[in-house]
C-alpha positions, 0 to 999 in steps of 0.5 A, a space after each residue: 651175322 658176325 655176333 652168330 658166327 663168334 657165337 658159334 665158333 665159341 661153342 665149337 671151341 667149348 667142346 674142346 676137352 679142358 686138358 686140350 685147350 689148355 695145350 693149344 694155348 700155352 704152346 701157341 703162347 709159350 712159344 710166342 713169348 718166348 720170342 718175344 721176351 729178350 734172352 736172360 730178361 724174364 723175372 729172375 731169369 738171370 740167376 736161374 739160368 746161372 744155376 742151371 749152368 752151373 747144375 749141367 757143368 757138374 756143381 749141384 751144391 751152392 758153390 762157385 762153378 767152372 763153365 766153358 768160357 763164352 757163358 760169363 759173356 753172355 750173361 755180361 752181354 744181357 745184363 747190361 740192359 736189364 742190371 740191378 735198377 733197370 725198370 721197364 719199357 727196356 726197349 730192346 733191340 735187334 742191335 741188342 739181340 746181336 750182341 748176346 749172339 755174337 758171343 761165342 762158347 769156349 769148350 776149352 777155355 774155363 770161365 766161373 760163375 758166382 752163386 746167388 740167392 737162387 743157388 739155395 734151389 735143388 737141381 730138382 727145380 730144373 728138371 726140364 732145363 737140365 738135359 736141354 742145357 747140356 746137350 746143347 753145349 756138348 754139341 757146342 752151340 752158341 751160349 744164346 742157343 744154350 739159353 734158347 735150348 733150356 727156355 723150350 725144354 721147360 715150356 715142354 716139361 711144364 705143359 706135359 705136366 700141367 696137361 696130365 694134371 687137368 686130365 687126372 683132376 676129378 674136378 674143376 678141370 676147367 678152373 684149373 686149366 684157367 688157373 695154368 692159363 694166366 699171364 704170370 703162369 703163361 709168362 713163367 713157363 716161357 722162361 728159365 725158372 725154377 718156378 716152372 718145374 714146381 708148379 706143374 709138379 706140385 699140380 700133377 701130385 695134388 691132382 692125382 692125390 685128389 682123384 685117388 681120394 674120391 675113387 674106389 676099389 683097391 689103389 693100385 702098386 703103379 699109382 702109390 709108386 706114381 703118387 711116390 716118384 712125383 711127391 718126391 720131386 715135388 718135395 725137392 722142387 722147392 722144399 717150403 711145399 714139403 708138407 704137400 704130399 701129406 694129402 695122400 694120408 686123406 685116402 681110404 684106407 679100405 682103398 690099401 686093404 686096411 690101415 695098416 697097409 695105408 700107414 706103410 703106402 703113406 710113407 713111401 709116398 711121404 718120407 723120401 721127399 721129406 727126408 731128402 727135402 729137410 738134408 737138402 735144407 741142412 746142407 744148405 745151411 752148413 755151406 751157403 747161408 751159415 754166417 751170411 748176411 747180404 742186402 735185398 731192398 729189404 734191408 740187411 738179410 741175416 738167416 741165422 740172426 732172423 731164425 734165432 730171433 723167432 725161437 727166441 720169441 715164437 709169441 712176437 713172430 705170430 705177432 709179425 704174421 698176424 700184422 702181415 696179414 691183417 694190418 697190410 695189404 699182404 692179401 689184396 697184393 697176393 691176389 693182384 700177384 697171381 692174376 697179373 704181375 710177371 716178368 721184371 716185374 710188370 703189372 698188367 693193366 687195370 682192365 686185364 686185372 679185372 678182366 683175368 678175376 672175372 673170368 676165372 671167377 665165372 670159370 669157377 662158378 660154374 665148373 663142376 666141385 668137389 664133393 664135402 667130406 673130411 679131404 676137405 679140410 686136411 687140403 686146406 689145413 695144407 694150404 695154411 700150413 705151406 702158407 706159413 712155412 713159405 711166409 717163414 721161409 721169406 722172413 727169414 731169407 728176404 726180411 731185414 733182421 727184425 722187421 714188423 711184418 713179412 717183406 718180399 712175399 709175392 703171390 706166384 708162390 701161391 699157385 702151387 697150393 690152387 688145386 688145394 684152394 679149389 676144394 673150398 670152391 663147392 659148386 655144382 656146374 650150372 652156368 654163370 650168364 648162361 655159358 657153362 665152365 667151357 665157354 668162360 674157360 675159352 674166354 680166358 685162353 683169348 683174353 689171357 694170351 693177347 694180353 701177356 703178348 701185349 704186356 710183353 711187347 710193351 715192356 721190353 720192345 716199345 
């Protein structure tokens, strides 16, 4: 009787509309996680919440920022527990959590705030965040309230997104619902990370991108305006997915009413982002990074002296990436990153590894694909192009100065690029131990979202 009546509610739960369960599981989650990771703790939480700081008090460029008094404070307050060196279980407590509320803003009084290594991201990365966090300190509450307040509006913003993605995606609907339902994605959204934001754009772009491909008729002023305005910010987002919205070149061109027309519609879609993405890239690089060198653990990190090394010896760098490739674990590593790594950061267990690859594995397999054709390849020929400029990116950024291979790459970058990689998985809907791609995508809502709890709880509270 209970196997029947599991069974049964497993079926009714499978007819749940992909996009819908995906909303059920990353609020209920989110908001959990959110509770349960302690302020300013989650990944590289700290100095994405600097930047957003120093974004909503009027400092979008990567330079020392005036705040009200109480926001230094409090970030001293939570750093004490999680500073450099610090490695979990943390045990947090109320004691703790007291602390960081006891500490109070001071509209009238300036404090300032150092930029970082996270600074070199676009205000664009915390789209979500931004409003929250100046509405909550014009109405004058607590620095944790103000933290609190940027948390919620980016799990807000990622899940509408990331929603209208799995609605508007002509295929593997399911997979791409599992994929936005694992742990580091479901921890992720529940922090202040500019992460957040990039994801769910570069999915809501890619899935309308994917479905104007395959559909007919003439595309509409309103979708090319849409396929625009989210190119764009995906392209400011993070500037190493720049060469994203060159997907929309795999468009019909009867669906513009020629080539012509599809030329001009492929560069309003395309040119404003990369425009803006490269200045963005300049302006960074006169101010912030010109002549700087610092340490990672790594070793000395020196962009201009790593950049002049590869143009000097483009034949020895494609020597560095093929090493990383082929000669380290760089693979195995990405696909443990993207299953389970997340927070500070924290490896799920064994057995949710094998437990998150199993089930978006048999999600995919018998989820509805792609159909063949040219798109085909351009998608992955984007997905191996944004690879390399993110390893680029993380060579010269991150790596000692001369280093044999890529250091520091982690395989979170990856999940903007998986509606791209689901194109290569061409399946046809035919169920996999005889549950369809609704049953195995409700098996990983309910073997996803207790483990990262569990994950959570353990790493901070325990």
């Amino acid at each position: 009787m209970a196997g029947g009546g599991i069974a049964e509610r497993l079926r009714t739960l499978a007819h749940i509309a992909p996009e819908k369960l995906f909303l059920i599981a990353a609020f209920v989650g989110g908001l959990l996680l959110i509770a349960l990771v302690p302020p300013v703790a989650g990944g590289n939480e700290q100095m994405n919440f600097r930047r957003v700081a120093s974004i909503a008090n009027g400092h979008a460029m990567v330079e020392p920022a005036s705040v009200p008094a109480g926001i230094p404070e409090f970030l001293q307050v939570t750093e004490r527990k999680f500073g450099e060196g610090a490695k979990p279980p943390y045990g947090y407590s109320r004691d703790d959590l007291a602390d960081a509320a006891a500490v109070k803003l001071k509209p009238d009084k300036p404090g300032e705030i150092r930029p970082n290594p996270i600074s070199v991201l676009s205000p664009v990365s915390y789209l979500p965040q931004l409003p929250a966090v100046w509405l909550a300190q014009a109405l004058g509450l607590s620095p944790l309230a103000i933290f609190y307040a940027g948390r919620l509006a980016g799990l807000a913003g990622a899940i509408a997104l990331t929603f209208f993605a799995v609605r508007v995606t002509p295929f593997h609907k399911h997979t791409l619902a599992a994929v936005a339902l694992l742990p580091p994605l479901l921890f992720s959204r529940s922090t202040v990370d500019g992460d957040v934001f990039t994801v769910a754009i570069a999915f809501l772009f890619l899935a309308l991108a994917l479905r104007e491909i395959g559909a007919r008729g003439r595309i509409s002023p309103a979708m090319i305006a849409g396929l625009a305005v989210t190119a764009f910010l995906l392209a400011q987002a993070k500037s190493a997915y720049f060469l994203l919205p060159l997907l929309s070149l795999a468009i019909p061109a009867e669906r513009f009413g020629g080539t012509r027309n599809k030329l001009i519609a492929c560069a309003i879609i395309v040119a404003p982002g990369l425009l803006a993405s490269i200045a963005w890239l300049v302006a960074v690089k006169q101010t912030y990074l010109s002549g700087m060198s610092y340490r990672t653990w790594s070793g000395i990190a020196d962009p201009d002296a790593q950049f002049a090394l590869i143009l000097s010896n483009p034949i020895g760098y494609a020597g560095v990436l093929i090493r990383t490739v082929f000669a380290t674990i760089f693979v195995p590593r990405a696909i443990i990153d993207m299953l389970g790594v997340f927070g500070p950061p924290v490896v799920a267990p064994v057995a949710v590894l094998a437990a998150m690859a199993l089930l978006l594995g048999a999600t995919a397999a018998s989820d509805k694909g792609p159909p063949g054709g040219k798109a085909r390849w351009l998608a992955l020929g984007l997905a191996a192009a944004t690879l390399l400029v993110m390893m680029t990116a993380v060579y010269t950024q991150w790596t000692r100065v001369g280093a044999p291979v890529v250091e520091g790459f982690n395989g979170r970058y990856l999940y903007p690029l998986a509606p791209l990689l689901l194109v290569a998985v061409p399946t046809r809907a035919k169920r996999v131990f005889g549950l369809d791609a609704s049953a195995w995508l409700v098996l990983t809502a309910l073997v996803s979202v207790p483990a990262t709890l569990w994950v959570t709880w353990q790493t901070y509270w325990a």
